[in-house]
N, C-alpha and C positions, 0 to 999 in steps of 0.2 A: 572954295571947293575942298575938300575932303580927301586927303591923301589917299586913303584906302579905295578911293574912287577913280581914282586914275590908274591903279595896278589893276582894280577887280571891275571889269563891265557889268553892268546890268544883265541878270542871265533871262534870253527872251520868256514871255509869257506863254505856259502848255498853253498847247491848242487842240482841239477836240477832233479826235479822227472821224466820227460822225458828224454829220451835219445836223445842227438842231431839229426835233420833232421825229428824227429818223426812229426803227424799231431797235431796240439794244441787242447787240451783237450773240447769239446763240452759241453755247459751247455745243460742240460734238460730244456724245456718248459713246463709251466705249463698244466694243463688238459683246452682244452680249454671249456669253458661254453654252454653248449647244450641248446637251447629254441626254445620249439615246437612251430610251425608256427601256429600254430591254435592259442595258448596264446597270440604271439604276434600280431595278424591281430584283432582278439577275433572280428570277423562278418568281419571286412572290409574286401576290395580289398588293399588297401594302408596304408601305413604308411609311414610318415613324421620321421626321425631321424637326430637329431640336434647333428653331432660332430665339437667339438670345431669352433661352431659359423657357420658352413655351413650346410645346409637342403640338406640331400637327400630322394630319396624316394624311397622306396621299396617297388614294386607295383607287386601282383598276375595278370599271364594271364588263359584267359581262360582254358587250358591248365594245369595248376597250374603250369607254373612257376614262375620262381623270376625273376625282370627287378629293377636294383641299378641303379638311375640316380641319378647327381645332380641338 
């Protein structure tokens, strides 16, 4: 036997907190960020939103809906 085998055990083998076949564990999503449409129009019909370098626009109808072009 092997000197280093008697100071160090064997460390057990992980074991699977699921049980084989099971569905893999889902992360939560954060709470997503609510902003009332009045703050963000604050008087306009439109706004301009700049992600990662492309404009779109988020424009009120008559109607009050929302229309998301780019």
């Amino acid at each position: 036997m092997r000197a280093d085998a008697m100071t160090n055990p064997p460390l057990p083998k992980p074991t699977s907190a699921a049980p084989p076949g099971a569905a893999p564990a889902r992360r939560t999503a954060p709470e997503p960020v609510r902003i009332d449409s009045a703050q963000l129009f604050a008087g306009a019909v439109e706004v301009q939103i700049d992600h990662f370098g492309a404009v779109y626009r988020l424009k009120q109808t008559a109607l009050g809906k929302l229309i998301l072009t780019k």
